[in-house]
C-alpha positions as CSV (number, residue, x, y, z in Angstrom):
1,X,0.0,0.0,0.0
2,X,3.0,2.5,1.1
3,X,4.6,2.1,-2.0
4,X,1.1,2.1,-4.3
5,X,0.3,5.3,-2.3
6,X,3.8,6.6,-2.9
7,X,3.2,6.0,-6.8
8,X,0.0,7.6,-7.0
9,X,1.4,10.2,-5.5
10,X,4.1,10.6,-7.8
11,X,1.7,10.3,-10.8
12,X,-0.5,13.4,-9.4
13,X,2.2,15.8,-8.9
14,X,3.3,15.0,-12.6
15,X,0.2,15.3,-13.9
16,X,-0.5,18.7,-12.1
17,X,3.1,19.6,-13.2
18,X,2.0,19.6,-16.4
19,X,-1.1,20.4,-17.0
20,X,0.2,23.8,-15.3
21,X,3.0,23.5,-18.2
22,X,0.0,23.0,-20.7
23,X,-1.6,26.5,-19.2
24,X,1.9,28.3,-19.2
25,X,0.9,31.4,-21.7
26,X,3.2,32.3,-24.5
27,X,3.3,35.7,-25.3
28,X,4.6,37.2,-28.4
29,X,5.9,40.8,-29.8
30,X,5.1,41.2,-32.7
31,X,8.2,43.6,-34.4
32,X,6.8,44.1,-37.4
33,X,3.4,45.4,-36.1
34,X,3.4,48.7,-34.8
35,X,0.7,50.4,-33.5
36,X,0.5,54.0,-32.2
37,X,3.3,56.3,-31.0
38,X,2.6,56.7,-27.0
39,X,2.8,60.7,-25.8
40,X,2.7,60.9,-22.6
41,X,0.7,59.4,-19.5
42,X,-0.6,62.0,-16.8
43,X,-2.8,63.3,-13.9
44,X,-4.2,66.8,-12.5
45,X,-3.5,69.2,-9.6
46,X,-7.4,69.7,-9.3
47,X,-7.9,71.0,-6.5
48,X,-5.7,69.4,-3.8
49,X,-2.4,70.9,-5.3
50,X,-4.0,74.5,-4.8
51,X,-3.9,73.1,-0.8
52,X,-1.0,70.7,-0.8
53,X,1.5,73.7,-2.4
54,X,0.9,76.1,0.4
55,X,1.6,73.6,3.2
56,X,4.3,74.8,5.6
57,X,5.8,71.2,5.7
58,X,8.2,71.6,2.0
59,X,9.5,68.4,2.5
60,X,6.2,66.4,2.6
61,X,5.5,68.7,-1.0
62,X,9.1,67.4,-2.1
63,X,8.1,63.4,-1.4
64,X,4.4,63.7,-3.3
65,X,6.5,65.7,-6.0
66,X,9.3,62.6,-6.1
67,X,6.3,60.0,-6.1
68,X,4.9,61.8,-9.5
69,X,7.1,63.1,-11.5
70,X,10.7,61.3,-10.2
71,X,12.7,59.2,-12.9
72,X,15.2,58.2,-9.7
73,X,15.7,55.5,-8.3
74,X,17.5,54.9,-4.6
75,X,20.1,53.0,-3.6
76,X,18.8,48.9,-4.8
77,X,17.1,50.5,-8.2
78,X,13.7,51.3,-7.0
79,X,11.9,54.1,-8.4
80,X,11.4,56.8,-6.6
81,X,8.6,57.8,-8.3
82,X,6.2,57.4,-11.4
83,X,7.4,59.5,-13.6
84,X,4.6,61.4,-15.0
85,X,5.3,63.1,-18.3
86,X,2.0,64.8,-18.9
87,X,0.8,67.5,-15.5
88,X,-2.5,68.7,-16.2
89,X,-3.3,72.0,-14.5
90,X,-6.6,73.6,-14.0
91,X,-6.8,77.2,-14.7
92,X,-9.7,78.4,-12.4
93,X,-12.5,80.8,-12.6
94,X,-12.8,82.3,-9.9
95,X,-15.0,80.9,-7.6
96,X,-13.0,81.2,-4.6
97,X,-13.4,84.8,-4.6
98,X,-17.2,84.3,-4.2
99,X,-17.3,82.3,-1.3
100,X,-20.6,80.5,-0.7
101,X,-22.3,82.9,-3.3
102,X,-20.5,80.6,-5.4
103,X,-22.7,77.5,-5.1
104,X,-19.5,75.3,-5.3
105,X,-18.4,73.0,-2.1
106,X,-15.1,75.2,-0.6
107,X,-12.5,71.9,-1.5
108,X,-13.3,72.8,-5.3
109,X,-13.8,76.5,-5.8
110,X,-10.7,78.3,-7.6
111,X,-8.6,81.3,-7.9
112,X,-8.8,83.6,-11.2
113,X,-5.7,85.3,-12.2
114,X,-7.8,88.0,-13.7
115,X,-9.6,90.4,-11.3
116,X,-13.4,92.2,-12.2
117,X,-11.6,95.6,-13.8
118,X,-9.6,93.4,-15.9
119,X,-5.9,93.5,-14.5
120,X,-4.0,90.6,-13.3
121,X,-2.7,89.3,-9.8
122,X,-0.1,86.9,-10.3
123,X,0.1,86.1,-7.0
124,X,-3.1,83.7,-7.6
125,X,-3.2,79.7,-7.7
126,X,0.4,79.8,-5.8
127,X,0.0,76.2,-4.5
128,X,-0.6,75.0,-7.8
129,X,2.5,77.0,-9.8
130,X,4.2,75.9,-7.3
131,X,3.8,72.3,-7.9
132,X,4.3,73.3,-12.0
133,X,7.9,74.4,-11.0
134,X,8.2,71.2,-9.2
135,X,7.2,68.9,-12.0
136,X,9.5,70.8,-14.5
137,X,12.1,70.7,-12.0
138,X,11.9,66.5,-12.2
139,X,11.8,66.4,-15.3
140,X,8.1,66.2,-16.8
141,X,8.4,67.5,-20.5
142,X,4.7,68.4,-21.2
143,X,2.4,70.6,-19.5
144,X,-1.3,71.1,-20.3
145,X,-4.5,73.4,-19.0
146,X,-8.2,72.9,-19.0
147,X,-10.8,75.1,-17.8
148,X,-13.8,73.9,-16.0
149,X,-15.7,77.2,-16.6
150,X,-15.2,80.7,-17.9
151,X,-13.9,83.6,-15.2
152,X,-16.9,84.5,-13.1
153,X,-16.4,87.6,-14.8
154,X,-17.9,87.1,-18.2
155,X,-20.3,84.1,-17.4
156,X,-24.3,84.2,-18.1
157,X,-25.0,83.6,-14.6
158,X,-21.7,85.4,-12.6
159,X,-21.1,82.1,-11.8
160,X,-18.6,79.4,-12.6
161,X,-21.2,76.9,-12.2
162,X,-24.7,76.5,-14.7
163,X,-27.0,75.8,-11.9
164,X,-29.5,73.8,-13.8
165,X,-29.5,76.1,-16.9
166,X,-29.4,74.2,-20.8
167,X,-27.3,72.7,-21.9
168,X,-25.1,75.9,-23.8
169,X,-21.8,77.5,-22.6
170,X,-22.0,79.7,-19.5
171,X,-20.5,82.6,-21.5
172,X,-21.7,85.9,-22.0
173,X,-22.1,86.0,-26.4
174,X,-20.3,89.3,-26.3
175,X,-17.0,87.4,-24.4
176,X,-15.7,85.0,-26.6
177,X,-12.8,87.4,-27.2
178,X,-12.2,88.4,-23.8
179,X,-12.2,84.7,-22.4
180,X,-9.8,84.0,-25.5
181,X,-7.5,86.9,-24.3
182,X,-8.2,86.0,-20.8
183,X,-6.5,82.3,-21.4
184,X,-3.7,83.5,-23.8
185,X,-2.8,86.3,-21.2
186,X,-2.7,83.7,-18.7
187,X,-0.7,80.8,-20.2
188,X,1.8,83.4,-21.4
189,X,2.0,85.1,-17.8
190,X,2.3,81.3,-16.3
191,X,5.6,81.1,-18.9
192,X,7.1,84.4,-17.6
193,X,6.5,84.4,-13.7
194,X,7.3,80.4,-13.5
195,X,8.8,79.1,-16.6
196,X,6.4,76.4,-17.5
197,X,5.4,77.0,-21.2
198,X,1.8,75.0,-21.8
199,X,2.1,72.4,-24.8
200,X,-1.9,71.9,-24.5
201,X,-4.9,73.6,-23.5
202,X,-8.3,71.8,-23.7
203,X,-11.0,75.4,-23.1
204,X,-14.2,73.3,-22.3
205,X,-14.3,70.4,-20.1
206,X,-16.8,67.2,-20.6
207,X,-19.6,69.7,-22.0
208,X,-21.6,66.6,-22.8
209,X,-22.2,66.1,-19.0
210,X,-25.3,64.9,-18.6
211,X,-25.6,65.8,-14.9
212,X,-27.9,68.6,-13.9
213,X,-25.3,71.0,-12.9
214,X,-27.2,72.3,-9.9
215,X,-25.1,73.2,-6.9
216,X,-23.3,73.4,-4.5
217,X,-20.8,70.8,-6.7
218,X,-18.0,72.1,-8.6
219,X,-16.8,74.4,-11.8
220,X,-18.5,73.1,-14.3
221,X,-20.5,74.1,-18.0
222,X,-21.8,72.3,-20.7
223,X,-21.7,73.8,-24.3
224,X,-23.2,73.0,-27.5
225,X,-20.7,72.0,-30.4
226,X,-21.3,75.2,-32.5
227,X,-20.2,76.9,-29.6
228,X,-17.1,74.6,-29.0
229,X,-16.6,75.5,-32.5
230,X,-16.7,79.4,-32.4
231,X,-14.9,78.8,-28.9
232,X,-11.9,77.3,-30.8
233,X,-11.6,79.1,-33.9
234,X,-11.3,82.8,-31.7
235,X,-8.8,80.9,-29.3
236,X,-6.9,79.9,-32.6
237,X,-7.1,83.7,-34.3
238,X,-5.5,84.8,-30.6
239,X,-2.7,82.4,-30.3
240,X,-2.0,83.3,-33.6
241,X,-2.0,87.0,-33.2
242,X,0.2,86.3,-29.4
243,X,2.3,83.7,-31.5
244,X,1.4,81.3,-28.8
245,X,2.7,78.0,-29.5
246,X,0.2,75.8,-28.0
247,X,-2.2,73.3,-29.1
248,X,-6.2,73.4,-28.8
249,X,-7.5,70.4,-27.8
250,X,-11.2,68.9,-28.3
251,X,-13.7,68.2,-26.7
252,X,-12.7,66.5,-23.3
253,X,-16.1,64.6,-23.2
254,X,-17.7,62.9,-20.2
255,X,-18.8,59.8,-21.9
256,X,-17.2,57.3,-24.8
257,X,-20.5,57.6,-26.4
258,X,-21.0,60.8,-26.6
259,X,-18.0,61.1,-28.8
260,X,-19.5,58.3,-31.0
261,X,-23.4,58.7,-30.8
262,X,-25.9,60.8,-28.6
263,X,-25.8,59.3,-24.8
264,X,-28.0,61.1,-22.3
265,X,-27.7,64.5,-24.0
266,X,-29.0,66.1,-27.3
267,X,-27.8,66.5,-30.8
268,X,-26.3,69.6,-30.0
269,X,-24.1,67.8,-28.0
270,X,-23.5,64.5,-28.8
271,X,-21.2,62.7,-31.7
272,X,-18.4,64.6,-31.2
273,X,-16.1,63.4,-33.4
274,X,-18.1,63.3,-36.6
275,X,-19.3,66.9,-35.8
276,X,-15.9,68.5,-35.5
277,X,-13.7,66.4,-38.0
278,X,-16.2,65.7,-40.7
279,X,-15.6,68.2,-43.9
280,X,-19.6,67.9,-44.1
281,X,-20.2,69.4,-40.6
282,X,-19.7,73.2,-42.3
283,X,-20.4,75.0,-39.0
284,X,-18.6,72.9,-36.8
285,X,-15.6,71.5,-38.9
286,X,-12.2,72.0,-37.4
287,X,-10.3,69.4,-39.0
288,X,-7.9,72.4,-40.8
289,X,-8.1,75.2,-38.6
290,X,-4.7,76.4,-37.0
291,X,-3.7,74.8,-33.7
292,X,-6.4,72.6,-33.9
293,X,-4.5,69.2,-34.1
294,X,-6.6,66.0,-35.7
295,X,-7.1,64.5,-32.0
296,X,-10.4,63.7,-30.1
297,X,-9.9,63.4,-26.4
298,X,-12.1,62.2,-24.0
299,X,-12.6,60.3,-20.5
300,X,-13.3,57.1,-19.8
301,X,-15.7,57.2,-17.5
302,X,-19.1,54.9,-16.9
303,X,-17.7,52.8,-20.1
304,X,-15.9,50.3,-18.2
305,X,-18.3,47.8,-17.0
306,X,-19.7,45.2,-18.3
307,X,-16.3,44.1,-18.9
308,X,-17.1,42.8,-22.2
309,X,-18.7,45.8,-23.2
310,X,-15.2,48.0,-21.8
311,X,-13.5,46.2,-25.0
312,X,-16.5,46.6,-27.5
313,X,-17.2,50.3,-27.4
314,X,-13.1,50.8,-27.2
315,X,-13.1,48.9,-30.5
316,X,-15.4,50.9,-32.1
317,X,-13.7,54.2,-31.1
318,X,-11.0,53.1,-32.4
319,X,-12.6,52.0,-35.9
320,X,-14.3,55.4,-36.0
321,X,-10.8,57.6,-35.2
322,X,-9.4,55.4,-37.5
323,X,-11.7,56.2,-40.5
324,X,-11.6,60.3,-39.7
325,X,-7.8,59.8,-40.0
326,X,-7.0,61.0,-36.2
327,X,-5.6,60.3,-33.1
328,X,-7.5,59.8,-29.8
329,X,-6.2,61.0,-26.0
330,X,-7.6,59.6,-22.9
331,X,-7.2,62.2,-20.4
332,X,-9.4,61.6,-17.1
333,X,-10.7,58.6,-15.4
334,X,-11.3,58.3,-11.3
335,X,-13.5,55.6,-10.0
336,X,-17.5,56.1,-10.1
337,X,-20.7,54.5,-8.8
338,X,-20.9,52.1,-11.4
339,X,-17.4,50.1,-11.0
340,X,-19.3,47.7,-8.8
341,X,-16.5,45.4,-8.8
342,X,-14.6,47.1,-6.7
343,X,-17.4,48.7,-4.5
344,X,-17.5,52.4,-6.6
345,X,-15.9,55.4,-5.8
346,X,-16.6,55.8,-1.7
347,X,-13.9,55.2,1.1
348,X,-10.2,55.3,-0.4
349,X,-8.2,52.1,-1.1
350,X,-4.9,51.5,-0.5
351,X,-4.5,48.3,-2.0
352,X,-4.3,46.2,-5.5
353,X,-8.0,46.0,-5.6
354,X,-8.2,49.2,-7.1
355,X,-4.8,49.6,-8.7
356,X,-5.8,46.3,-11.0
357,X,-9.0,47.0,-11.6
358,X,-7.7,50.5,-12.9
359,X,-4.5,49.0,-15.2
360,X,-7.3,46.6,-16.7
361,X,-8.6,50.0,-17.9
362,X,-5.0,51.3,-19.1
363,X,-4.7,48.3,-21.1
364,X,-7.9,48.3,-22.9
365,X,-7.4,52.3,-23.8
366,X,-4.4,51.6,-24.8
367,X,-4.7,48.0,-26.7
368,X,-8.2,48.5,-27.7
369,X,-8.7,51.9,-28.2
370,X,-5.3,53.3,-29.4
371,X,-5.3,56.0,-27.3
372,X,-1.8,57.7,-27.7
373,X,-1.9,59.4,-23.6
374,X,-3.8,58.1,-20.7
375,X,-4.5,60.6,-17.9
376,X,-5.8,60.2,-14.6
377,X,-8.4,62.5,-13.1
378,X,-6.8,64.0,-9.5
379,X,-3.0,63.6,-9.0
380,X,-4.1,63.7,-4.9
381,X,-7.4,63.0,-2.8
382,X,-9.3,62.2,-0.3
383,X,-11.7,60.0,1.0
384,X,-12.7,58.8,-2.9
385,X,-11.2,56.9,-5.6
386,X,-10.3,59.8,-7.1
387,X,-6.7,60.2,-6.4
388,X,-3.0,58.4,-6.7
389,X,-2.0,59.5,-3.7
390,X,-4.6,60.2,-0.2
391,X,-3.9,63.1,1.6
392,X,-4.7,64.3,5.1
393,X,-4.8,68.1,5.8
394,X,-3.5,69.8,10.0
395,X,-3.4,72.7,11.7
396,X,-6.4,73.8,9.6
397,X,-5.3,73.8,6.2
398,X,-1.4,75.0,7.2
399,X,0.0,71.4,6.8
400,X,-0.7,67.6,6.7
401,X,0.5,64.4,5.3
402,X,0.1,62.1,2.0
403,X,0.1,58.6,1.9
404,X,1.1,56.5,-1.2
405,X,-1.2,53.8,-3.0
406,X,-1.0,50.7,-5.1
407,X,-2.5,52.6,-7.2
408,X,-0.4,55.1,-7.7
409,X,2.3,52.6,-8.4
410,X,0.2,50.7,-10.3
411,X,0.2,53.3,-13.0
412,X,3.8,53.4,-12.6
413,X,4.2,50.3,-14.3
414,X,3.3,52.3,-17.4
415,X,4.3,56.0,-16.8
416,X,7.4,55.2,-15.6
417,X,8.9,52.5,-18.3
418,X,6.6,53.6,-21.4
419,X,8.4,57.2,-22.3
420,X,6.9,59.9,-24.5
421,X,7.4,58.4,-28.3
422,X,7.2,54.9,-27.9
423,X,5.7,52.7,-30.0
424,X,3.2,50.1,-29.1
425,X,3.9,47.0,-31.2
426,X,0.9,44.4,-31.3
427,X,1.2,41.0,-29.0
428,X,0.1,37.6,-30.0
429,X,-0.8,34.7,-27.9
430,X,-2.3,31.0,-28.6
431,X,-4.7,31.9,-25.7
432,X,-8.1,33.6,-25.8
433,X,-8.3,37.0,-24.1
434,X,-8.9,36.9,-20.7
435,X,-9.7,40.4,-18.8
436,X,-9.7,38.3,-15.4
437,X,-6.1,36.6,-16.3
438,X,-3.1,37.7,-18.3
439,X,-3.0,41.1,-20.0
440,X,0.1,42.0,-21.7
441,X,1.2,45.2,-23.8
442,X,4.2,46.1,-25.3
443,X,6.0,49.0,-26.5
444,X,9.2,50.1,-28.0
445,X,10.7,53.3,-26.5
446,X,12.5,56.0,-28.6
447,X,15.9,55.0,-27.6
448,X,15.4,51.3,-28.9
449,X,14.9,50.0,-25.6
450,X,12.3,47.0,-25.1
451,X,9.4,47.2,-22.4
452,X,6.4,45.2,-21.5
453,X,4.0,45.4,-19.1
454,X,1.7,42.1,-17.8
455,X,-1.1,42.2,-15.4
456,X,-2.0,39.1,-14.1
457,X,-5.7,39.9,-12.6
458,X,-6.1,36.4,-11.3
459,X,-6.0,34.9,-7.6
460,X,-3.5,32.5,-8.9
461,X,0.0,32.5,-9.4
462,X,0.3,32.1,-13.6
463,X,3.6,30.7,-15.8
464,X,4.4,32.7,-18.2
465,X,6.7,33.3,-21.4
466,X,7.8,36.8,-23.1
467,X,9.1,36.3,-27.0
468,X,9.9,38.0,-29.8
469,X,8.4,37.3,-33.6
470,X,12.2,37.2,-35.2
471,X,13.4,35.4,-32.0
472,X,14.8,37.9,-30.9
473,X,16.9,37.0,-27.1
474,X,17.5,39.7,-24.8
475,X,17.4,39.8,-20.7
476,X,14.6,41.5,-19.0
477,X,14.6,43.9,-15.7
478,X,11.6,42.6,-13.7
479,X,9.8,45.4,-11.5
480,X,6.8,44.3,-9.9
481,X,3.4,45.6,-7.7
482,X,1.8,44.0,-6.0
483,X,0.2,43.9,-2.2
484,X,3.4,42.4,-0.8
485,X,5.3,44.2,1.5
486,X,7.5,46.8,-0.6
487,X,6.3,45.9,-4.1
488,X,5.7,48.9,-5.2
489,X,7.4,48.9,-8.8
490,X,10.0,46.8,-7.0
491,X,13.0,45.1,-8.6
492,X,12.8,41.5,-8.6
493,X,14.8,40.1,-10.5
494,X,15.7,39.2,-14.7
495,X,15.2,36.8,-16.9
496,X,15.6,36.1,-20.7
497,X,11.3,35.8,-20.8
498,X,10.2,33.0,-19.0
499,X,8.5,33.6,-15.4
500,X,6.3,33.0,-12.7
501,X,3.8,35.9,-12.4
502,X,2.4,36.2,-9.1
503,X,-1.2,36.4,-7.9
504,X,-3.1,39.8,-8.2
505,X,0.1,41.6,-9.5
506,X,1.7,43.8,-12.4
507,X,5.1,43.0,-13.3
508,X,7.1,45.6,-16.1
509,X,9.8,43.8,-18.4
510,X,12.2,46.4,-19.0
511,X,15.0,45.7,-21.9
């Protein structure tokens, strides 16, 4: 019996050897099949950077500062930080100015550089600049603005909220000028008094919301197309008269759909991207006018569940850019109500749960959508899964303390190794695509130089094998994330492809 028992025994460890040799995944780059040319990945000072860059407590500002934007690494090779190369910073309205008259929660009303008589105080948004300098300082080559609303100043309402009106632009008709001066003035004062010159502005933010805009919220306006439109071909006459060399950006929308089809909104407002980059759309068309670049961007919110449905409507974007010959951005996502998977958007989380969940997201934007930059919404937060990095506020406002997240180093995995102008190159694999297993993207950076990044979304600890098409050898750098103690884009290791990828983690193959 001993030695019976002893056999069987023998027998069922070879047999689960290999059948998990049978489900070891082969993964191939595919050299000869690039894709599109990655710009940059990013995140937003809105509105915690406005508190965090007047805290008394510089070095606490120097180690959120290091955990975006660094390209160190310590002592053992570690990053220091994620290395964002896109910092998104809201130019405000206002609202701050108004106090509660402003019908905006106090943690989200703004400065305005520009007072009522029409002068400037420069002076304004100093925790923000300040984290501008910083990010230049480390090293982040791209810098773009958005606007959330007008100035108060020139607004239907005096407000930098709609408060329930339609759905047009809260902007006076005789202001379009002004407000272009306004943000020309601004970005060019920004380049003089801090040094940061702004590669981007996008002038309307998700004007397809299909939320009520009542208060007390946030900055916030819808618009109609024809007035995104007039909106961008002023702006363009201005920066061409200031010979301001920055790019106008279209149409930041709330919603996939409503840049493919109407989705909870009206015509007016709703298939973006045929209305601006269709020669046939006369009074909206935009697809030659000066500083206008062929590009759509848009956030990916309330499109990523069901999970099947994350990689259809992606698919279809991507069809659709593809056949108005442009190029799509995706520049905010936080977590919402509808991620139900991870519990939606209340109480913060410090672990993989959300980090995964979140990556899943890069990789079909990336992989299924195209998008060339992948943003997230706030760089910092609070109690919400709305921010990299948590942050606690003392001595009433005058200090306080951040605390890191999987997530944050989660994204890190791509922001740090995937550098502006590299190429995605397509992967092939024997195995059917699997958003609750293996995901694995590729890219080629601008110096030559390899990388690949693999989530493993499973509970289970998966084999797996990294190749080339041409059979091509090379030795990978292995940095991982994961909930283990100090994986947070940790070193662990090389190898020339083949690999154990642990359970629940996100491991970066760097050439």
């Amino acid at each position: 019996m001993k030695g019976n028992y002893a056999q069987i025994t023998l027998l069922s460890l070879l047999f689960i050897m290999m059948s998990a040799s049978c489900h070891a995944q082969v993964f191939t780059i595919q050299v000869n099949s690039p894709r599109q040319t990655i710009r940059h990945f990013g995140a937003s000072d809105a509105w915690s950077m406005q508190q965090i860059g007047l805290w008394e407590d510089e070095a606490e500002q120097e180690k959120i500062a290091d955990w975006l934007f660094s390209l160190d690494t310590d002592t053992t090779g570690k990053p220091l930080g994620i290395g964002l190369s896109v910092w998104r910073f809201n130019l405000g309205a206002g609202s701050a100015a108004q106090g509660r008259e402003s019908q905006i929660n106090r943690d989200t009303r703004t400065e305005c550089f520009m007072n009522s008589d029409g002068s400037y105080d420069w002076t304004r948004q100093a925790g923000q600049r300040k984290f501008l300098r910083m990010a230049k300082e480390r090293g982040v080559p791209y810098f773009l603005a958005f606007l959330n609303s007008p100035p108060v100043h020139f607004t239907q309402n005096g407000l930098a909220t709609n408060t329930g009106r339609d759905g047009t632009l809260n902007l006076r008709e005789d202001c379009y000028e002004a407000f272009a001066h306004f943000i020309s003035t601004a970005l060019k004062g920004i380049e003089t008094n801090d040094g940061i010159h702004f590669d981007y502005l996008c002038p309307v933010n998700e004007p397809d919301g299909h939320w009520n805009w009542l208060g007390p919220k946030q900055e916030g306006s819808p618009a109609t197309h024809r007035e995104i439109a007039h909106l961008a071909r002023v702006l363009s006459k201005e920066f061409e008269q200031q010979s301001l060399n920055t790019e106008i950006l279209i149409d930041e929308s709330s919603d996939l759909r409503c840049l493919l089809g109407i989705y909870k909104t009206t015509w007016e407002r709703g298939n973006a991207i045929r209305t601006f980059f269709s020669e046939d759309s006369t009074a909206t068309y935009l697809g030659e006018l000066p500083h206008v670049p062929r590009l759509i961007v848009g956030h990916s919110y309330w499109t990523n569940t069901p999970i099947p449905y994350m990689r259809k409507i992606r698919e279809q974007l991507r069809d659709t850019i593809a056949h108005y010959g442009l190029h799509y951005w995706q520049t905010e996502l936080c977590i919402m109500s509808n991620d139900e998977e991870i519990g939606g958007g209340g109480g913060y989380d410090f672990t993989m749960k959300t980090a995964l969940y979140v990556a899943r997201v890069i990789h079909h934007d990336i992989v299924f959508a195209d998008a060339e930059s992948w943003s997230w919404w706030r760089a910092a937060g609070g109690n919400y899964k709305d921010g990299l990095i948590r942050f606690f506020t003392q001595d009433h406002g005058r200090t306080g303390y951040a605390m890191d997240s999987r997530l944050l180093w989660a994204m890190g995995n791509y922001s740090r190794f995937v550098r502006p102008g590299a190429v995605r190159h397509e992967v092939s694999t024997s195995a059917s695509f699997d958003p609750y297993g293996v995901m694995c993207s590729a890219y080629r950076n601008a110096d030559g130089k390899w990388v690949s990044v693999v989530i493993n979304y499973s509970s289970e600890p998966q084999e797996f094998t990294l190749t080339f098409s041409n059979g091509r050898h090379c030795e990978w750098q292995m940095y991982r994330t994961s909930d283990e103690e100090g994986e947070t884009l940790k070193p662990v290791g090389t190898t020339s492809g083949k690999t154990t990828l642990p359970p629940r983690s996100i491991t970066t193959f760097c050439e």
